[in-house]
C-alpha positions as CSV (number, residue, x, y, z in Angstrom):
1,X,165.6,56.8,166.3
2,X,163.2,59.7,166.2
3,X,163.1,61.5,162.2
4,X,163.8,65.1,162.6
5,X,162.5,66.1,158.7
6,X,159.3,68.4,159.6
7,X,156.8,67.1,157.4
8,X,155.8,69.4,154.3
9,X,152.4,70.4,152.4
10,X,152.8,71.1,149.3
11,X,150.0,73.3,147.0
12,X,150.2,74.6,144.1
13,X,150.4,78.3,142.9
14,X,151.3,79.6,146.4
15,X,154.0,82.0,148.4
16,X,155.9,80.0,150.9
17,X,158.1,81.2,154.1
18,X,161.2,79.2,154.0
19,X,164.1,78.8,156.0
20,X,167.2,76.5,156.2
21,X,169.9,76.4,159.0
22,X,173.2,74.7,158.6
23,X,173.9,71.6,160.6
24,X,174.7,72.3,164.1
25,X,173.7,75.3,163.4
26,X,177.6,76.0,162.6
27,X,178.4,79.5,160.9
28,X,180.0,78.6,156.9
29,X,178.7,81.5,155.2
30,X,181.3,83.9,157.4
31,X,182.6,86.1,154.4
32,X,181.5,88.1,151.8
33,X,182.9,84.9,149.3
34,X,180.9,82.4,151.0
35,X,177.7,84.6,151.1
36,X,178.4,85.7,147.5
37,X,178.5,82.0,146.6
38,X,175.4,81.4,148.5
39,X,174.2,84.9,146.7
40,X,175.0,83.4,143.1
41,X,173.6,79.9,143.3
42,X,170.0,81.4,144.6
43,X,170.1,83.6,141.5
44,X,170.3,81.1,138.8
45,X,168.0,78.8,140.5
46,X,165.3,81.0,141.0
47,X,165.5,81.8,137.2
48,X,165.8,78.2,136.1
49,X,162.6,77.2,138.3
50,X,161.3,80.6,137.5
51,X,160.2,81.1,141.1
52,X,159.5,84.1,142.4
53,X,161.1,85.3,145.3
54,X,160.6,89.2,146.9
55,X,162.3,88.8,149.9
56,X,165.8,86.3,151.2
57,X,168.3,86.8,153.4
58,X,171.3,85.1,154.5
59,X,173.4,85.0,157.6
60,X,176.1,82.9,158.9
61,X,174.2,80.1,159.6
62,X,170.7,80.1,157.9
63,X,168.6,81.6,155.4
64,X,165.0,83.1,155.0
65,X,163.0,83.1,151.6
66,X,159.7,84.4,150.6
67,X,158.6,82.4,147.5
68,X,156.3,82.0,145.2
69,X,156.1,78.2,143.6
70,X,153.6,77.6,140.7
71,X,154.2,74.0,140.9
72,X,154.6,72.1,143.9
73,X,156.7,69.3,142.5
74,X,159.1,72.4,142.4
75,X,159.6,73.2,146.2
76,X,162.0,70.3,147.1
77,X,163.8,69.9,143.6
78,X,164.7,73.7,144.3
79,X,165.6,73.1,147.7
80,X,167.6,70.1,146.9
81,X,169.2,72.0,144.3
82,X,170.2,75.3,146.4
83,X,171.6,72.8,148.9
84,X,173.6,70.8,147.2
85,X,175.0,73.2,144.8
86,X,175.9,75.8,147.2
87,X,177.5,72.7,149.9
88,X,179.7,71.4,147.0
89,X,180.6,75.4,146.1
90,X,181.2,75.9,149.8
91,X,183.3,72.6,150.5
92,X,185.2,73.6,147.6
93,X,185.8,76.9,148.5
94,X,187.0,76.0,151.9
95,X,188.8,72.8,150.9
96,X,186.0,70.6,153.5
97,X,185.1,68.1,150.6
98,X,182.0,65.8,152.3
99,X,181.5,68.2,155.0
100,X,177.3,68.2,155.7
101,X,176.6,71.7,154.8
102,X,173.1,72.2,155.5
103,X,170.9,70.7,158.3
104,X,167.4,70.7,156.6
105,X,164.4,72.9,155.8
106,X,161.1,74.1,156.9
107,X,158.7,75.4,155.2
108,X,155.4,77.6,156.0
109,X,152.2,78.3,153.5
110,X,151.5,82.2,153.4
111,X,147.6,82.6,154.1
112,X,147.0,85.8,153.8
113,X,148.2,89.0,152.8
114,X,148.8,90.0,156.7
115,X,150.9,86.7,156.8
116,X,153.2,87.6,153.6
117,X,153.7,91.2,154.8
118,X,155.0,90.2,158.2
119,X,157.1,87.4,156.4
120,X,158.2,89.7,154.5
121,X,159.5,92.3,156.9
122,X,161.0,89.8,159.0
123,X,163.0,88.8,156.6
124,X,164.7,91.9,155.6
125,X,165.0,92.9,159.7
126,X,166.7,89.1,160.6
127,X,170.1,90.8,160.0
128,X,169.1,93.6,162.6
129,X,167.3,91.1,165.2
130,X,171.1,88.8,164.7
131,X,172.8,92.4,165.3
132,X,174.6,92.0,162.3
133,X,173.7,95.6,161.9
134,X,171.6,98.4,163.3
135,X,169.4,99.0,160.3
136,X,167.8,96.4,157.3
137,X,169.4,98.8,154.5
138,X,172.9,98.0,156.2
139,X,173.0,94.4,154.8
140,X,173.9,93.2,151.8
141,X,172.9,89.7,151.8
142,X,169.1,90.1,151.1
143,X,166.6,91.7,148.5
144,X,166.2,94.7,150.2
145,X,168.1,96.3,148.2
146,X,166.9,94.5,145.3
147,X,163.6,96.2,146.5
148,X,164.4,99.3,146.6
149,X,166.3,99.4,143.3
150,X,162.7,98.1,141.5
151,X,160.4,100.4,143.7
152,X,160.9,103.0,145.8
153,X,162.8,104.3,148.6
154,X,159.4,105.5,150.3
155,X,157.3,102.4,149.1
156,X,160.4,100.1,151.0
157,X,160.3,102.8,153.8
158,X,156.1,102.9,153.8
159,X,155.9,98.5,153.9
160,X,158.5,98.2,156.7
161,X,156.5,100.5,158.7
162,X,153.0,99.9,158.2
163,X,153.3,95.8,158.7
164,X,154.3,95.3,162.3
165,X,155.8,92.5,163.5
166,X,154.3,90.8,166.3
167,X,156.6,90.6,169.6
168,X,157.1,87.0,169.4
169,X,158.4,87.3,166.4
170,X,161.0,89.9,167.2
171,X,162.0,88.0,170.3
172,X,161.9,84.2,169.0
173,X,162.5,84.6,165.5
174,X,159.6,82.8,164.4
């Protein structure tokens, strides 16, 4: 049987892309209560790791993070933490004790600042590319307005402009 876990490199002090589909690619987080669960769980995590973590966004059936990890023994403890804690929260909530929540992860190094900037936009512009809305502000499942509430409305306006994203991505959701 072929293993379907992508493998992982793991350094130290570094920004990572992440993202995480559920199994089947099944859509659990449909209302605001499941994506305020999700919402929740993320929160306290990132403090207790004390990760940082500009950009996320959640949808029905996956998630996108932009984090930054100052130990490396950190990534999958986190991980494993966000998806356990949010399938037990989520089983609960929807009486599915057992049910296989999440599918697994992947994981991409940032290299440069190009690279985080276009991670970054994509992230906040995955609910428009889903058409979940018609604009990034619209959603209320990512740090965009987290953003915005710690910067500004023109630096927000100024770094979604200035960093396109390459077709590809658009189109394939890289």
């Amino acid at each position: 049987m072929k293993d379907h876990r992508p493998p992982h490199l793991f350094f130290k002090e570094c920004w990572y892309f992440i993202t995480a589909h559920t199994v089947g690619k099944t859509p659990i987080m449909v209302s605001d209560a499941h994506k305020n669960i999700w919402s929740e769980v993320l929160k306290q995590l990132l403090e207790l790791f004390g990760i940082i973590a500009p950009a996320w966004v959640l949808l029905d059936d996956h998630y996108h993070l932009l984090c930054y990890f100052n130990d490396d023994k950190n990534i999958t403890k986190f991980i494993q933490r966000l998806h356990g804690l949010t399938a037990f929260q989520l089983n609960r909530y929807d009486q599915k004790q057992g049910r296989s929540v999440w599918y697994n992860y992947w994981d991409r190094y940032i290299r440069d600042d190009l690279d985080y900037w276009r991670r970054f936009k994509y992230i906040h512009y995955n609910p428009v590319k889903h058409g979940y809305v018609d604009h990034p502000e619209d959603w209320q499942y990512s740090s965009f307005h987290q953003n915005l509430s710690l910067l500004s409305e023109n630096w927000m306006e100024e770094t979604l402009n200035n960093n396109p994203l390459r077709d590809n991505e658009i189109e394939a959701g890289e």
